[in-house]
VEXDREN-607660 format. One record per atom (N, C-alpha, C): atom name; y negated, z, x. Coordinates in pm, 1 decimal. Example, Ala and Ser with C-alpha at 12.3 -4.5 7.8 and 13.67 -1.06 7.14 Angstrom:
# residues 2
{N; {569.0; 780.0; 1319.0}}
{CA; {450.0; 780.0; 1230.0}}
{C; {330.0; 780.0; 1320.0}}
{N; {225.0; 708.0; 1285.0}}
{CA; {106.0; 714.0; 1367.0}}
{C; {-3.0; 787.0; 1290.0}}
//
This chain:
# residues 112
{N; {1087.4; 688.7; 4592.7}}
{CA; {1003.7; 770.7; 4508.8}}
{C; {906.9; 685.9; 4426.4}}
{N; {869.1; 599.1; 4490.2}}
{CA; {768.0; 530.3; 4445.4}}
{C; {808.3; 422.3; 4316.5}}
{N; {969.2; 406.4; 4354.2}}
{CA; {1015.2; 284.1; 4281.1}}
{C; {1061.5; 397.4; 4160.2}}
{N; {1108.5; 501.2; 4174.1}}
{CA; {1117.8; 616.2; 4006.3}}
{C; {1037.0; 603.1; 3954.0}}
{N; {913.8; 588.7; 4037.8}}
{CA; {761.3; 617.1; 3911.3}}
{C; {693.9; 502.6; 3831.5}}
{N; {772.0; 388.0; 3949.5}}
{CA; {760.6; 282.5; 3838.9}}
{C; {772.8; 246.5; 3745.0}}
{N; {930.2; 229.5; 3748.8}}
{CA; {1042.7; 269.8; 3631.6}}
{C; {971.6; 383.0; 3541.3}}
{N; {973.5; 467.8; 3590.6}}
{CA; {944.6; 580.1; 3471.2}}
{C; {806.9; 513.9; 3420.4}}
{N; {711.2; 512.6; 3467.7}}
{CA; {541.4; 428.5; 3370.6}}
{C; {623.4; 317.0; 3269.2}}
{N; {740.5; 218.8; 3319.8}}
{CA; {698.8; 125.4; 3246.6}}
{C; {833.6; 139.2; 3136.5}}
{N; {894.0; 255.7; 3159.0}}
{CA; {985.8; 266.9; 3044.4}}
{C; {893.8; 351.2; 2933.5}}
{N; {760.8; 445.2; 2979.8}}
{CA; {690.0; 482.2; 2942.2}}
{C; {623.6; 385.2; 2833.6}}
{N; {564.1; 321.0; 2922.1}}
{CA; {504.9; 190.0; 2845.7}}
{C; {519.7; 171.2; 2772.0}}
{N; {678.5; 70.8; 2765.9}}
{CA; {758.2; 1.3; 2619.4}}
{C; {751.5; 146.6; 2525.2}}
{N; {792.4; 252.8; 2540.3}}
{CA; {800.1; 323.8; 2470.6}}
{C; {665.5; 332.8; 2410.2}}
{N; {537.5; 406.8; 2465.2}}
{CA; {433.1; 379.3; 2398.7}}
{C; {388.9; 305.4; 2300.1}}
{N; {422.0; 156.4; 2357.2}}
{CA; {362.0; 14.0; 2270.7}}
{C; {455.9; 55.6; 2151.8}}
{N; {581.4; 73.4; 2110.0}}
{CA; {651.8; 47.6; 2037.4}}
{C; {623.1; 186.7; 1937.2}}
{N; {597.1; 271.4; 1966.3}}
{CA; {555.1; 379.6; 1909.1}}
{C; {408.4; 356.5; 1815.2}}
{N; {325.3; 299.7; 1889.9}}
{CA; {184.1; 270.4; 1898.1}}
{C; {182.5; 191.1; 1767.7}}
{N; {274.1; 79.9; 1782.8}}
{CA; {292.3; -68.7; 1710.2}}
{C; {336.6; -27.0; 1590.2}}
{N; {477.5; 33.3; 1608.9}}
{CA; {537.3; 88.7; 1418.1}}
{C; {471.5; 172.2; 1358.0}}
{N; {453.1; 318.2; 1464.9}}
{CA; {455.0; 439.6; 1371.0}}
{C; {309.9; 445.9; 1351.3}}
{N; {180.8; 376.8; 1442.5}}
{CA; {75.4; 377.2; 1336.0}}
{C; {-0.2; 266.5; 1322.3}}
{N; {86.2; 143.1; 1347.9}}
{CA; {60.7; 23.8; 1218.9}}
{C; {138.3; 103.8; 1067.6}}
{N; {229.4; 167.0; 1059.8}}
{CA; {248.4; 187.5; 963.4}}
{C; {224.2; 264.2; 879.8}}
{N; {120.9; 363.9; 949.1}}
{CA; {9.0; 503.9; 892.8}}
{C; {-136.8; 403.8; 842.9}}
{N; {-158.5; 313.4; 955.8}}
{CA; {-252.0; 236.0; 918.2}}
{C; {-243.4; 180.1; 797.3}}
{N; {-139.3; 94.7; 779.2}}
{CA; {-107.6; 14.9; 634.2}}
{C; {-158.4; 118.6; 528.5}}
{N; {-29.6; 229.5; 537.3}}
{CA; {-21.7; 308.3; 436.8}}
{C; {-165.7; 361.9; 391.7}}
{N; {-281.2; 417.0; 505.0}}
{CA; {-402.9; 454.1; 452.7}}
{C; {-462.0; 351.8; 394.9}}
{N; {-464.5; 243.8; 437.3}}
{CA; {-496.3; 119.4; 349.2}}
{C; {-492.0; 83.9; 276.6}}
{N; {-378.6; 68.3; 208.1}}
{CA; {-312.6; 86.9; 67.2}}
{C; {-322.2; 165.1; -47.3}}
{N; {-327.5; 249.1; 28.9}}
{CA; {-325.0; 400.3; -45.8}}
{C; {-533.7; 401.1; -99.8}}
{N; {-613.3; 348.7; -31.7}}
{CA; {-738.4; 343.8; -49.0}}
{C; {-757.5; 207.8; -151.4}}
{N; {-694.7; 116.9; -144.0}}
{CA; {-730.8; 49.5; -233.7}}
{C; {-635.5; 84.0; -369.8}}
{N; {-520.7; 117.2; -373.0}}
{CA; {-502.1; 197.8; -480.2}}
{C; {-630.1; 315.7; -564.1}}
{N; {-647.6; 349.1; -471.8}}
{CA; {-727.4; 480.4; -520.6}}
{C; {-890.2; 430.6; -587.8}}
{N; {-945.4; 309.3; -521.5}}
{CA; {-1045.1; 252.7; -535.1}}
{C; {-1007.7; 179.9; -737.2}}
{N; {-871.7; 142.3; -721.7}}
{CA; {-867.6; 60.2; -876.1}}
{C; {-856.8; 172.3; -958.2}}
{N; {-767.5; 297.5; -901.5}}
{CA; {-760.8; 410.1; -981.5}}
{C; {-921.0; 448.9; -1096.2}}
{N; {-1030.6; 477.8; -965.8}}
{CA; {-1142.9; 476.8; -970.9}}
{C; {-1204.3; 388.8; -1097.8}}
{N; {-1152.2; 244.1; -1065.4}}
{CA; {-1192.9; 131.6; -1144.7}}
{C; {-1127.6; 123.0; -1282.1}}
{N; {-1020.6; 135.8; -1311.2}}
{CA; {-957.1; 140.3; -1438.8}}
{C; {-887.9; 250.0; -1497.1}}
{N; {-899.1; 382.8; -1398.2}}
{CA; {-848.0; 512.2; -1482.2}}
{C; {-700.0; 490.8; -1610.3}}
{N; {-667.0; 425.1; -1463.8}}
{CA; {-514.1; 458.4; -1534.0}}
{C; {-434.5; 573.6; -1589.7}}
{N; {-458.8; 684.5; -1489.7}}
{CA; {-434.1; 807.0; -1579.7}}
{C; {-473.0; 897.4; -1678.5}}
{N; {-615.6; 850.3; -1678.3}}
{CA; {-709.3; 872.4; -1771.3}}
{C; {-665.3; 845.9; -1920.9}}
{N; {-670.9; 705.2; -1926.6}}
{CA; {-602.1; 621.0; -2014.7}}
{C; {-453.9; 662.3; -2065.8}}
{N; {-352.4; 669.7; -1968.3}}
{CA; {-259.6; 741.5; -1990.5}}
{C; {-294.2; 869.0; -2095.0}}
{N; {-295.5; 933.5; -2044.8}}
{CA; {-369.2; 1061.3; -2096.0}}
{C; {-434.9; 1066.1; -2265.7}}
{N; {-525.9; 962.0; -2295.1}}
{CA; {-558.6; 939.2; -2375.2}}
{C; {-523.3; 832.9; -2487.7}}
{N; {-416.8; 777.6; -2455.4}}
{CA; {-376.9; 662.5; -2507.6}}
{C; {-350.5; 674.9; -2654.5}}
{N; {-323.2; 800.1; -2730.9}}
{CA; {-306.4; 817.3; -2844.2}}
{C; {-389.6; 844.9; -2943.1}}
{N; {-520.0; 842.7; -2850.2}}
{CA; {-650.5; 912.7; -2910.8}}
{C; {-765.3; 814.4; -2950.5}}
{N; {-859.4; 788.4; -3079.2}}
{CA; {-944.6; 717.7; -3088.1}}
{C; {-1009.1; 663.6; -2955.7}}
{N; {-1070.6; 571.0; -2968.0}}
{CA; {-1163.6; 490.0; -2912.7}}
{C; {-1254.7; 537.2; -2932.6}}
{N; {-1401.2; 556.5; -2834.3}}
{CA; {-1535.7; 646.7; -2886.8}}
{C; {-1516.8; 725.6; -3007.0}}
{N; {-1441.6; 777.9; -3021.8}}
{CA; {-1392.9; 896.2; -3136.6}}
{C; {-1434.3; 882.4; -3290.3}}
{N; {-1386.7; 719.2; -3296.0}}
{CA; {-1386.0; 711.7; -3429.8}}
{C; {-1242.3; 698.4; -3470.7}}
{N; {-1283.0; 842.6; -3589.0}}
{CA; {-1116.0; 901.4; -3609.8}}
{C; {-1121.6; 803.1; -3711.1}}
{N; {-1062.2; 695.0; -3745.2}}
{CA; {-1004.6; 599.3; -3865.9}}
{C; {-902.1; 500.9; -3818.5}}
{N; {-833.2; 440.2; -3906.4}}
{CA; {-742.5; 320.6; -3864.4}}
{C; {-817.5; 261.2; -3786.2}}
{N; {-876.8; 210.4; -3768.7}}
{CA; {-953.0; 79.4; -3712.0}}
{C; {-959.1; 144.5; -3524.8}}
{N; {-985.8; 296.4; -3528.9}}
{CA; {-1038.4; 338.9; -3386.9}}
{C; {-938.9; 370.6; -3342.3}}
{N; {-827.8; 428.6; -3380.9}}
{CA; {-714.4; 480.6; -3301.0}}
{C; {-643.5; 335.4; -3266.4}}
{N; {-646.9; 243.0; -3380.0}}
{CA; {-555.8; 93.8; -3374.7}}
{C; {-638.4; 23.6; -3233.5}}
{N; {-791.3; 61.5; -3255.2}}
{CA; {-833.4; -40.6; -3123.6}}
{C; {-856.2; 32.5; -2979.7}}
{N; {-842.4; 164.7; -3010.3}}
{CA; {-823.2; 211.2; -2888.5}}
{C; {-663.6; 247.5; -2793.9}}
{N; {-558.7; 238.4; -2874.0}}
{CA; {-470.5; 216.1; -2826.9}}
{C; {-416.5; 75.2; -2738.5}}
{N; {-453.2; -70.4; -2840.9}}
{CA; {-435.9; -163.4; -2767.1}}
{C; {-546.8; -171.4; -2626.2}}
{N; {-677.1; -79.5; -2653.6}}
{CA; {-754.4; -112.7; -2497.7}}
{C; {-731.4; -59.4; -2394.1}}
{N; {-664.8; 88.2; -2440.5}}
{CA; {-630.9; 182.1; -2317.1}}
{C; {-462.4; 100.0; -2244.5}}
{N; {-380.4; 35.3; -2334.0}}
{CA; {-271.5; 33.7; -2330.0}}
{C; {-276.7; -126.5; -2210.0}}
{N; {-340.9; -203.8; -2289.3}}
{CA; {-392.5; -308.1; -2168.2}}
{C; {-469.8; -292.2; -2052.1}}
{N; {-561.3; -186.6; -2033.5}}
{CA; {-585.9; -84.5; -1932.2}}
{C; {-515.6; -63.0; -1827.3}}
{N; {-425.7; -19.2; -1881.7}}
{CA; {-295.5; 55.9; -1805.5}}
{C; {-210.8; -51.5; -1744.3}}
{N; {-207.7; -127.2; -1838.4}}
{CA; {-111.5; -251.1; -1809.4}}
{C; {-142.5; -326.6; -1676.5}}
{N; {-268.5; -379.4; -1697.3}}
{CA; {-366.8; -435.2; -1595.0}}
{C; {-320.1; -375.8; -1469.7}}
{N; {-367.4; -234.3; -1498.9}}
{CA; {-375.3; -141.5; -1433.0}}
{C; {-221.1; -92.1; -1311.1}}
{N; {-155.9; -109.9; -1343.8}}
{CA; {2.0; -100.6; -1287.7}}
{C; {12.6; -195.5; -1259.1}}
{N; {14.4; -338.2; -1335.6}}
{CA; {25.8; -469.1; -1276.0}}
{C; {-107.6; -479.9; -1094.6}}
{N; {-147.4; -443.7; -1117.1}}
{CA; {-280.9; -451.0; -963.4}}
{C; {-185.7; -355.3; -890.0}}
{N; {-139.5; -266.9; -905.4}}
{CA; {-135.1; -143.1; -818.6}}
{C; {10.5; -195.8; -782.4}}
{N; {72.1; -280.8; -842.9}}
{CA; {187.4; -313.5; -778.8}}
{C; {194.1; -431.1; -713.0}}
{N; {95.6; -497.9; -758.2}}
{CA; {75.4; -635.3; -649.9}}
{C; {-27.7; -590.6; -487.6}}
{N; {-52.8; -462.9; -507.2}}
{CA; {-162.5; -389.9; -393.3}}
{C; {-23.2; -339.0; -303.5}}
{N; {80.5; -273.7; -352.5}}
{CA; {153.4; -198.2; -271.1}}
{C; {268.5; -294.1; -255.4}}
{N; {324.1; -458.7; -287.2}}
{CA; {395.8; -528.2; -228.9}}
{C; {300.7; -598.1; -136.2}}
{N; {177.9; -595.9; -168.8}}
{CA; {184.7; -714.2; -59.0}}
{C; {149.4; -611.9; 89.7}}
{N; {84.2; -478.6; 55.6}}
{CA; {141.6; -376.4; 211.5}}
{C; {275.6; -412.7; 212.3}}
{N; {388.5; -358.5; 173.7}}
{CA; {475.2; -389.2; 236.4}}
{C; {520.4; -551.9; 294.4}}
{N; {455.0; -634.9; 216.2}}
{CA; {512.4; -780.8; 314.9}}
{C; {440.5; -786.3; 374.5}}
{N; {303.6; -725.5; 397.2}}
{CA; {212.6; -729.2; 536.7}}
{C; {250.2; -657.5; 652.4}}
{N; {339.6; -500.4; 609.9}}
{CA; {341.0; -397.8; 706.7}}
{C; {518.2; -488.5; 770.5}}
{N; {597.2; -553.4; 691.3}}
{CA; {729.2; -621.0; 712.4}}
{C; {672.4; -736.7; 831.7}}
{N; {548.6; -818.2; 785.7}}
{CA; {580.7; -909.5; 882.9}}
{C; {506.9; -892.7; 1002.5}}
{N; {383.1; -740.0; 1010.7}}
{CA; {364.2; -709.2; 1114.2}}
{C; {462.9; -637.0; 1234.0}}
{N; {607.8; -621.4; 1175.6}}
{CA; {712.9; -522.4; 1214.1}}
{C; {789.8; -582.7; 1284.5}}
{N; {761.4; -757.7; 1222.7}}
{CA; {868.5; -875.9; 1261.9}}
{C; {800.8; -900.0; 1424.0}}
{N; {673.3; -894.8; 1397.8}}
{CA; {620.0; -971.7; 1542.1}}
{C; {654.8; -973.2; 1669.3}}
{N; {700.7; -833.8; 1724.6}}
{CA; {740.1; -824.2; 1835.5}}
{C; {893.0; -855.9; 1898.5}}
{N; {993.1; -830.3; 1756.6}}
{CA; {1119.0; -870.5; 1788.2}}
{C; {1110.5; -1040.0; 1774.9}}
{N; {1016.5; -1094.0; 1714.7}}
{CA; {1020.8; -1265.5; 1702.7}}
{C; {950.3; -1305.3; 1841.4}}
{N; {814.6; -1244.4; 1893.1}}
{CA; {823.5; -1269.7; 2066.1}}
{C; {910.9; -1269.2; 2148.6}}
{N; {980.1; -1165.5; 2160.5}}
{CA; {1039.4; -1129.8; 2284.9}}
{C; {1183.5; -1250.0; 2252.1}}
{N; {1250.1; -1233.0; 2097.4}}
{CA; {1352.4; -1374.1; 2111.2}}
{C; {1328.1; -1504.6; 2125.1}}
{N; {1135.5; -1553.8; 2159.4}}
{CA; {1127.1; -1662.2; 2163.2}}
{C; {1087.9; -1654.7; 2311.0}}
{N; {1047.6; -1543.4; 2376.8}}
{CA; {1064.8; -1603.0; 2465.2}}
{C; {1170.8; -1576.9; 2595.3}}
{N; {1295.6; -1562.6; 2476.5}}
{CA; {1414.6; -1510.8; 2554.8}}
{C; {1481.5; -1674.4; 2537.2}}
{N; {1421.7; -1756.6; 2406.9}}
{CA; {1489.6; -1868.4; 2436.0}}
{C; {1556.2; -1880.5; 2303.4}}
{N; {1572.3; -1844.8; 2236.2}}
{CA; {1653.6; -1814.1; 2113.8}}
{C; {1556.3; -1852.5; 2001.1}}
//
């Protein structure tokens, strides 16, 4: 009896840790990510910009305001996608090589 309940805690266990380890290291990442996304959102109003991209600059309707507010919103944006995609690869090569860790223990110290 005693030796079932062993077994059962420590198949428990592994199960736990491994649950614990992927499914919210990987909620973790994701809120993480997802907050510093939202923080540049904040910072450079990418959709904003979007949104407005066709429209004067401080609303001076002439060549000069629509011409210079297009190239600012448009580099805006640019910026703007360029960050948000270097924010959400490097979660994933962070959340990848936190994923690696446990299968690279257990084969090192299986010997392999």
């Amino acid at each position: 009896m005693v030796l079932v309940f062993l077994v059962r805690n420590l198949l428990l266990s592994i199960f736990f840790f491994f649950k614990r380890w992927y499914w919210n290291g990987y909620f973790l990442m994701y809120g993480k990510v997802l907050g510093i996304v939202r923080r540049l959102e904040r910072a450079l109003a990418v959709r904003a910009n979007l949104y407005f991209l066709f429209q004067p600059l401080y609303q001076e309707y002439n060549v000069f305001g629509y011409a210079v507010g297009f190239v600012v919103r448009f580099a805006r944006i640019t910026v703007g996608l360029v960050l948000y995609g270097v924010v959400v690869l490097a979660g994933i090569t962070l959340y990848v090589a936190w994923a690696l860790i446990p299968p690279v223990l257990i084969l090192k110290s299986l010997g392999f």
